[in-house]
RODO-2510 file (C-alpha; in nm, 4 decimals, decimal comma):
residues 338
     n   res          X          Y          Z
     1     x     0,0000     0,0000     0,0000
     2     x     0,1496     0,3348    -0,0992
     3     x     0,1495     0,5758     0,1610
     4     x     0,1561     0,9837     0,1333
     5     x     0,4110     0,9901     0,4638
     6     x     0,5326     0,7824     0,7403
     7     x     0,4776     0,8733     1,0608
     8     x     0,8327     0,8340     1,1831
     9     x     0,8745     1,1747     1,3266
    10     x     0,5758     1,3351     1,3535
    11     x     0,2053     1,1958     1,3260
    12     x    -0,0380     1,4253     1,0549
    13     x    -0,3766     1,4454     1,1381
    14     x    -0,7316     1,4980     0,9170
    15     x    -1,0587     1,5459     0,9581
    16     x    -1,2878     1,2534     1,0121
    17     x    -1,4992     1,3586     0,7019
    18     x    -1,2114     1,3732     0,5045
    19     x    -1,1229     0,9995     0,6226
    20     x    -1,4402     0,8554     0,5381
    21     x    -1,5351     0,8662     0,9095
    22     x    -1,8385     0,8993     1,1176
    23     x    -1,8176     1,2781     1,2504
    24     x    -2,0868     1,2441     1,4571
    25     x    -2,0461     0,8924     1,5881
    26     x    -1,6453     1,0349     1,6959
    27     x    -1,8093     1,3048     1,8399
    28     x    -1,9906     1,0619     2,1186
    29     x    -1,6601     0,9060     2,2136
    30     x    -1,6076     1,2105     2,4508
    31     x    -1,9012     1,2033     2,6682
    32     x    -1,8953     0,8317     2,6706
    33     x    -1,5529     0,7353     2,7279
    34     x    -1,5969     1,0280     3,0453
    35     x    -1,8793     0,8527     3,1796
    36     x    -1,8920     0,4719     3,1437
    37     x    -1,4901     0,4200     3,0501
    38     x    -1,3216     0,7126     3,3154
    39     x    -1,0445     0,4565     3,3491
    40     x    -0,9156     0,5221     2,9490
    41     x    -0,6120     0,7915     2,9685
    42     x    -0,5853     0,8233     2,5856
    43     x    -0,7103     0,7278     2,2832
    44     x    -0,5840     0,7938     1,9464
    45     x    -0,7518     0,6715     1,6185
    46     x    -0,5532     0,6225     1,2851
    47     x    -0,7696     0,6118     0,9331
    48     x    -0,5252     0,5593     0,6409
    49     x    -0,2239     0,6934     0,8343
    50     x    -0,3533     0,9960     0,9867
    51     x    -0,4875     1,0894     1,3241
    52     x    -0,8435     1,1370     1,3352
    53     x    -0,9285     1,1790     1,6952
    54     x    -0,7336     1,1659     1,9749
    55     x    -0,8207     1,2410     2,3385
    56     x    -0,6478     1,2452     2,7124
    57     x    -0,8357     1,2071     3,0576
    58     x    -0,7512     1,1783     3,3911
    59     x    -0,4578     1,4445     3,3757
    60     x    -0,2112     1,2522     3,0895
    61     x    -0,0890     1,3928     2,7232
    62     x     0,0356     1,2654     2,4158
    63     x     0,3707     1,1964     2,5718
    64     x     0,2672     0,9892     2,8500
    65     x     0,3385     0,6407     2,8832
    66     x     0,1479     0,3847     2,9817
    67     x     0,2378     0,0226     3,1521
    68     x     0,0682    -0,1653     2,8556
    69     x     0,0478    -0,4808     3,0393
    70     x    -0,0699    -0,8132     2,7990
    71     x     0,0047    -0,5663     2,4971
    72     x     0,3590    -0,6433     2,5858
    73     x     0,2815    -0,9890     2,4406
    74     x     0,2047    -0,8775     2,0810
    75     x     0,5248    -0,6935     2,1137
    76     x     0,7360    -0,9784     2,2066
    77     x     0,5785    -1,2023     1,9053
    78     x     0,6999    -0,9125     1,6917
    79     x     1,0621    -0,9114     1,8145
    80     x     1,0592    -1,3205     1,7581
    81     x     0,9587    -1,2444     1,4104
    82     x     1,2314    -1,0116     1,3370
    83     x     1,4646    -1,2207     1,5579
    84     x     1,4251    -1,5161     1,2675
    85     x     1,3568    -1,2593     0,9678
    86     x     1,7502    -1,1921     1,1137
    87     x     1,8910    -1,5334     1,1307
    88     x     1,9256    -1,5067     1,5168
    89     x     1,6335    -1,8438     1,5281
    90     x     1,5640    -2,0902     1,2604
    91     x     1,2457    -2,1160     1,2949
    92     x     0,9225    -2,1224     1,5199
    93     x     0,9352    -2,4968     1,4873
    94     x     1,3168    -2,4841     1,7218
    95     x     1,2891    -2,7076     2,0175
    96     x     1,2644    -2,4105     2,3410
    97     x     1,4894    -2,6638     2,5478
    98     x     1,7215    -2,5959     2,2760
    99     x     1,7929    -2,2430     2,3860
   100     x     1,8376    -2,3739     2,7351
   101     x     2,1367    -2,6356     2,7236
   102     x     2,1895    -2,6105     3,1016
   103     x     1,8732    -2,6917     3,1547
   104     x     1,8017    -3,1232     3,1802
   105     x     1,4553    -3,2352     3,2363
   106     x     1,3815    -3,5363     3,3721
   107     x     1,3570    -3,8595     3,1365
   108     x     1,0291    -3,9245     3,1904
   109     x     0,9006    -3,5676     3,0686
   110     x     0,9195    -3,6055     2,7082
   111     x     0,6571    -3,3617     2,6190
   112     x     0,8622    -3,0995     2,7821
   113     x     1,1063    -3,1686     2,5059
   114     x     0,8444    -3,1770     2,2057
   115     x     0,7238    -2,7942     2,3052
   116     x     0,8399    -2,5465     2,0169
   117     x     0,8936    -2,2163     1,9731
   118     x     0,5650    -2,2045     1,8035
   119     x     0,3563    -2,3811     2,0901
   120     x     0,4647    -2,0732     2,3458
   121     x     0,3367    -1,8165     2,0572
   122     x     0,0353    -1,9479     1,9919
   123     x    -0,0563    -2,0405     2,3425
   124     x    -0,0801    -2,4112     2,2971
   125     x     0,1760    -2,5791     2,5184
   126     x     0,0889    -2,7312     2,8626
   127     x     0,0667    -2,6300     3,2628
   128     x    -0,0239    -2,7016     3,5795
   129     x    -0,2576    -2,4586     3,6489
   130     x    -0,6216    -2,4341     3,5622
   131     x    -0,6825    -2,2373     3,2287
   132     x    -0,6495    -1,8481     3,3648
   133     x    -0,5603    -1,9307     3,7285
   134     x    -0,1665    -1,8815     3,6230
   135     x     0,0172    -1,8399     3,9508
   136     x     0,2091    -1,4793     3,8391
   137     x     0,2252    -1,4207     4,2075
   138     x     0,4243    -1,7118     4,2514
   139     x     0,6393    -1,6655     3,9304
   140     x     0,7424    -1,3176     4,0489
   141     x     0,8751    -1,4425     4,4363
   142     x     1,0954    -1,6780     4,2278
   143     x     1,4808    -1,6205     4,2143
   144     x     1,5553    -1,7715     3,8605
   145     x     1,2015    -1,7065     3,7016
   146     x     1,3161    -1,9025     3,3722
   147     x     1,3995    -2,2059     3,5755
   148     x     1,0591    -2,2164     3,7487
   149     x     0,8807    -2,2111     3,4001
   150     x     1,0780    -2,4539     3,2359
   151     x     1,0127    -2,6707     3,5264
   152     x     0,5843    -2,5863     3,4568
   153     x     0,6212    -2,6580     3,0846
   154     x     0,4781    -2,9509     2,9593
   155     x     0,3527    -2,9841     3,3115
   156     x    -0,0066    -3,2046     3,2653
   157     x    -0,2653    -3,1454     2,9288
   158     x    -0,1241    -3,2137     2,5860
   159     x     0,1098    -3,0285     2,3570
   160     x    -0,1961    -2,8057     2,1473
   161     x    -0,4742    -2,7602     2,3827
   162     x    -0,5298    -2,3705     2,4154
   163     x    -0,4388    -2,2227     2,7996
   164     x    -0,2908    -1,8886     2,8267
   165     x     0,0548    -1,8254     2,9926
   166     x     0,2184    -1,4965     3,0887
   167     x     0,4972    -1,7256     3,1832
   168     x     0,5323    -1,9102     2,8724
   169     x     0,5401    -1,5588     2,7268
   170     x     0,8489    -1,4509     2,9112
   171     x     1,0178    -1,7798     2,7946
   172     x     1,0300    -1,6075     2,4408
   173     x     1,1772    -1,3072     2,6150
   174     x     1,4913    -1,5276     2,7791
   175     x     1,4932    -1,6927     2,4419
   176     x     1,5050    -1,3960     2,2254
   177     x     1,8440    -1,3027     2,5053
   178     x     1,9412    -1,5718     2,4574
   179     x     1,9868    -1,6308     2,0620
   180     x     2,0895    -1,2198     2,0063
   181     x     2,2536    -1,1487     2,3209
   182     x     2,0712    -0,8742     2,4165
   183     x     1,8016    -0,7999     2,6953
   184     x     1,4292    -0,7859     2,4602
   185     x     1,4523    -0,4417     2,5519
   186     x     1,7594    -0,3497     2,3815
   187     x     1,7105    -0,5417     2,0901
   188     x     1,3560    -0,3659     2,0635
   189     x     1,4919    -0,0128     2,1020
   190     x     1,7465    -0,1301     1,7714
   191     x     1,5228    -0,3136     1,5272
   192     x     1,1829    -0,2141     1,5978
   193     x     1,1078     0,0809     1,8300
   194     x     1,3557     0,3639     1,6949
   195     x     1,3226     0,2609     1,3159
   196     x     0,9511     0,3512     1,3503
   197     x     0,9694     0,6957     1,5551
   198     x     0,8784     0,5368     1,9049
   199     x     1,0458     0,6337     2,2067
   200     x     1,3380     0,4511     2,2878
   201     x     1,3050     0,2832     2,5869
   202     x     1,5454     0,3148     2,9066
   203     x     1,6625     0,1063     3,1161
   204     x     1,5184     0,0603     3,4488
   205     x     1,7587    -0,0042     3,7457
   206     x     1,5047    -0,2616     3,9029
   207     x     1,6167    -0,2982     4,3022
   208     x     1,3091    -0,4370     4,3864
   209     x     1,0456    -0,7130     4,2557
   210     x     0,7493    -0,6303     4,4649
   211     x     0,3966    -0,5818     4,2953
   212     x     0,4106    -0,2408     4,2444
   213     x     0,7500    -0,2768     4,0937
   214     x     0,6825    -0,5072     3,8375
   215     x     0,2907    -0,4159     3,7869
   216     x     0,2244    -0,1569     3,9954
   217     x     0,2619     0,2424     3,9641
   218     x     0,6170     0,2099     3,9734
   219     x     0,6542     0,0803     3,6289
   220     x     0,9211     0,1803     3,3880
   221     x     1,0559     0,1846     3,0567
   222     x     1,0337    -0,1877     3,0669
   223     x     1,0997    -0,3943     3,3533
   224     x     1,2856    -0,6952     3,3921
   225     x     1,3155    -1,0054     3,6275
   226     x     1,5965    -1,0619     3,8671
   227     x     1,8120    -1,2355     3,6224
   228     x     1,7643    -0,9439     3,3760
   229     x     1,5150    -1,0471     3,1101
   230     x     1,2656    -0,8004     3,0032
   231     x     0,8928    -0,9609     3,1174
   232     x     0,7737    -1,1042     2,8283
   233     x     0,3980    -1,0887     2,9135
   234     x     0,3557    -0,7594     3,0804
   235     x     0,5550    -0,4737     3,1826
   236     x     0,6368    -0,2209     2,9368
   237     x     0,5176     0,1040     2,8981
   238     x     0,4157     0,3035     2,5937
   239     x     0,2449     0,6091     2,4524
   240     x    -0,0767     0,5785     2,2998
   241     x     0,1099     0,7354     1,9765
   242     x     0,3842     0,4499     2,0112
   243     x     0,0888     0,2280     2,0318
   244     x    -0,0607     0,3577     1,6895
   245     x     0,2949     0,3119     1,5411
   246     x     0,3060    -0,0490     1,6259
   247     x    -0,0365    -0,1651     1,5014
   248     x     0,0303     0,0716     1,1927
   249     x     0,3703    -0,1208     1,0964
   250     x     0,1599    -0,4314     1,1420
   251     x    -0,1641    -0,2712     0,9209
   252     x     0,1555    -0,2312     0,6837
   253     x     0,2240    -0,5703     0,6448
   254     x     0,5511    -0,4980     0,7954
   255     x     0,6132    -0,2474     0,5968
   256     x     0,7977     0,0874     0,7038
   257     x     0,8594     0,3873     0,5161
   258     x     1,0021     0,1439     0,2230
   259     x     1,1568    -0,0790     0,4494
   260     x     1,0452    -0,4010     0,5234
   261     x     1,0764    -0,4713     0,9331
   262     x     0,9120    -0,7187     0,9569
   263     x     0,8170    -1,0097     0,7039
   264     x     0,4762    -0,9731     0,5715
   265     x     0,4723    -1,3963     0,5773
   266     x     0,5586    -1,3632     0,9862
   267     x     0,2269    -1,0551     1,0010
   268     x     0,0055    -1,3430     0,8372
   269     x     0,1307    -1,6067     1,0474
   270     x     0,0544    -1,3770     1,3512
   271     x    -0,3352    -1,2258     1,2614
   272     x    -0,4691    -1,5229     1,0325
   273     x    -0,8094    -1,6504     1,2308
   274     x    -0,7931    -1,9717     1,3396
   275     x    -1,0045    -2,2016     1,6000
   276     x    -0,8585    -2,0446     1,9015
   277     x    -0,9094    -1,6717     1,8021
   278     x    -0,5461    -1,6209     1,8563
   279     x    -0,2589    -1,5778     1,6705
   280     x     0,1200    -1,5277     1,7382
   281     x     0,0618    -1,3323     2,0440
   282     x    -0,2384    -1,1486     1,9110
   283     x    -0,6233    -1,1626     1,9489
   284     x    -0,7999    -1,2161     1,6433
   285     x    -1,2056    -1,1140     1,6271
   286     x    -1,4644    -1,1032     1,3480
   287     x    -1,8141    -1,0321     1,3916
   288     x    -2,0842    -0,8531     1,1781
   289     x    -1,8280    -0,8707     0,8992
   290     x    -1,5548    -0,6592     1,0708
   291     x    -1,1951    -0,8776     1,1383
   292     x    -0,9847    -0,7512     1,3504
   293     x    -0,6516    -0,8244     1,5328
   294     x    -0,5529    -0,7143     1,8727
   295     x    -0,2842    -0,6434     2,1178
   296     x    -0,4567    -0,6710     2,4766
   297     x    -0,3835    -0,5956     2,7862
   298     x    -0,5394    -0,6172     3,1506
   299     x    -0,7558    -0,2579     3,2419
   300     x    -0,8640    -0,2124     2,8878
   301     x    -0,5145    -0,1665     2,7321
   302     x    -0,5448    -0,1993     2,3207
   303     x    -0,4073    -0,1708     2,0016
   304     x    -0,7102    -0,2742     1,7653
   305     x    -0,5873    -0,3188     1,3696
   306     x    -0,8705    -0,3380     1,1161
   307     x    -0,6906    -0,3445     0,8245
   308     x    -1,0330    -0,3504     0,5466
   309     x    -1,1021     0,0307     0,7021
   310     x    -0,7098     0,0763     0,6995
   311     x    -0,8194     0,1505     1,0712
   312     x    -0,5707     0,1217     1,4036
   313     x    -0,7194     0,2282     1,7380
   314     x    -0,4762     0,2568     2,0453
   315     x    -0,6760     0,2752     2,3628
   316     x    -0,3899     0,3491     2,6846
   317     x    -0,5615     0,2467     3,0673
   318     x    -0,5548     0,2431     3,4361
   319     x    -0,5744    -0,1070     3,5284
   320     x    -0,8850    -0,1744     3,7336
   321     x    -1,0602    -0,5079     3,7478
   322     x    -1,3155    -0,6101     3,4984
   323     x    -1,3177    -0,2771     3,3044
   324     x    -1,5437    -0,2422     2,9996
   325     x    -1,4865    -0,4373     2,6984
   326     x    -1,3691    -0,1824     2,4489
   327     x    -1,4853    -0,3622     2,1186
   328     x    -1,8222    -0,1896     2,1848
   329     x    -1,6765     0,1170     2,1793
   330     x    -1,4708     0,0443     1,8997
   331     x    -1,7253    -0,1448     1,7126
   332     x    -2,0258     0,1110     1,7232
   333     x    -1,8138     0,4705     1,7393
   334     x    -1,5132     0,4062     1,5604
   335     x    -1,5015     0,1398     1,3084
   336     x    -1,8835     0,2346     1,1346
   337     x    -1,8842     0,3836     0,8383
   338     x    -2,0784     0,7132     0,7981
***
């Protein structure tokens, strides 16, 4: 898709008419996200490359950042893809014990071995724990956090099964150190986050790993556990403009400004629907004949790609518990055509 200017720098905006957009519907957001979504902090809306509405609440601007939680995820998945685009991994079908020689399971636990690169992307390799009852608590008291998920993996269920796993998402995190040699954050900043015009991100001196450390309002740049990898499944922080840069390289096939970052095979291997409505790291929605992919995080944290309406809402939150789903909003304000 040709494009009239990258955003690298600076964003443009346009008016919603101009865009093919639904004036009036945008104008609703306001009042609505104010009353029935107070926890949103910003919100900016991309049509065909250009910002056509963006808004800030509860005291934050445009160069805020945000701990993104789950959106991390969709990150990570991206940074795998440009990790084997690279030559850094084969391929998602590498063995994970194969970036952990140390490690030596025992005999008996031979689906442990089986569990690929691919299984931890796509959400499909086994645990303990009951399907969303992941013990992060217990993960985060852990001195070697790596150690105490490759002991869970493979743990019970069989190798395919759907169950979601912040942990098994920080495995790709120790694995993307450990094939590059860099922390995920550093290799980020590098290949994906200063190539596109978002912030780079620093590096947090961690001295702690309380909640509020690694969840809470003391957040960071991008923190890390106490061995140094960057959290795979949560902890980074972002602007809601950064946001709209990442789901616009993705709406892009990969595509930046000429350059390809990404491979457009790895963006269809991430967003194609399948059984489990997720991808590489990414949710994937259709209903009333709008498909969608999404970067979601806990408290209403999104990056929403439609890529028929050449459409990429970022959505930046407070996390509280059991906030709104924000597909209605995005659904019956944003995404309708006038």
């Amino acid at each position: 898709m040709r494009r009239n200017y990258w955003p690298t720098v600076e964003w443009q905006a346009a008016a919603p008419a101009t865009m093919r957009m639904d004036a009036e519907k945008l104008a609703e957001l306001d009042p609505l996200i104010q009353s029935e979504y107070s926890n949103i902090n910003g919100i900016v809306v991309v049509k065909a490359g250009y910002i056509a509405y963006e808004q800030y609440y509860n005291g934050y601007g445009p160069d805020d950042t945000h701990h993104v939680a789950s959106v991390t995820k969709s990150i990570i998945s991206a940074l795998i893809g440009i990790a084997i685009d690279a030559g850094y991994i084969t391929n998602v079908e590498q063995k994970v014990l194969d970036f952990f020689p140390e490690y030596v399971p025992d005999a008996a636990d031979r689906q442990k071995r089986d569990i690929t690169i691919r299984h931890l992307l796509t959400m499909t390799a086994p645990y303990p724990f009951e399907d969303w009852h992941e013990p992060l608590d217990k993960l985060c008291t852990q001195p070697d956090w790596v150690q105490y998920t490759l002991d869970m993996l493979g743990q019970q269920g069989t190798i395919g099964a759907f169950k979601y796993s912040t942990a098994g998402a920080h495995l790709l995190s120790a694995i993307l150190t450990r094939s590059t040699g860099r922390s995920a954050r550093e290799f980020a900043n590098e290949h994906l986050f200063q190539p596109i015009g978002m912030k780079e991100i620093p590096d947090d001196e961690m001295q702690s790993f309380g909640f509020e450390d690694l969840f809470g309002v003391h957040v960071k740049g991008w923190v890390h556990d106490p061995g140094g990898n960057s959290t795979g499944g949560w902890g980074l922080t972002l602007s809601p403009r950064d946001m709209a840069r990442f789901g616009f390289l993705y709406l892009n096939h990969g595509l930046w400004d000429n350059k390809q970052m990404i491979s457009g095979s790895w963006i269809d291997a991430s967003t194609t629907m399948n059984p489990n409505t997720y991808g590489y790291l990414w949710w994937l929605r259709e209903e009333d004949g709008v498909s969608a992919y999404q970067a979601l995080g806990d408290g209403g944290n999104v990056i929403c790609c439609i890529p028929e309406q050449d459409l990429v809402i970022a959505i930046a939150s407070e996390f509280v518990p059991n906030p709104r789903d924000r597909w209605t909003l995005i659904k019956e304000l944003i995404s309708a055509y006038p």
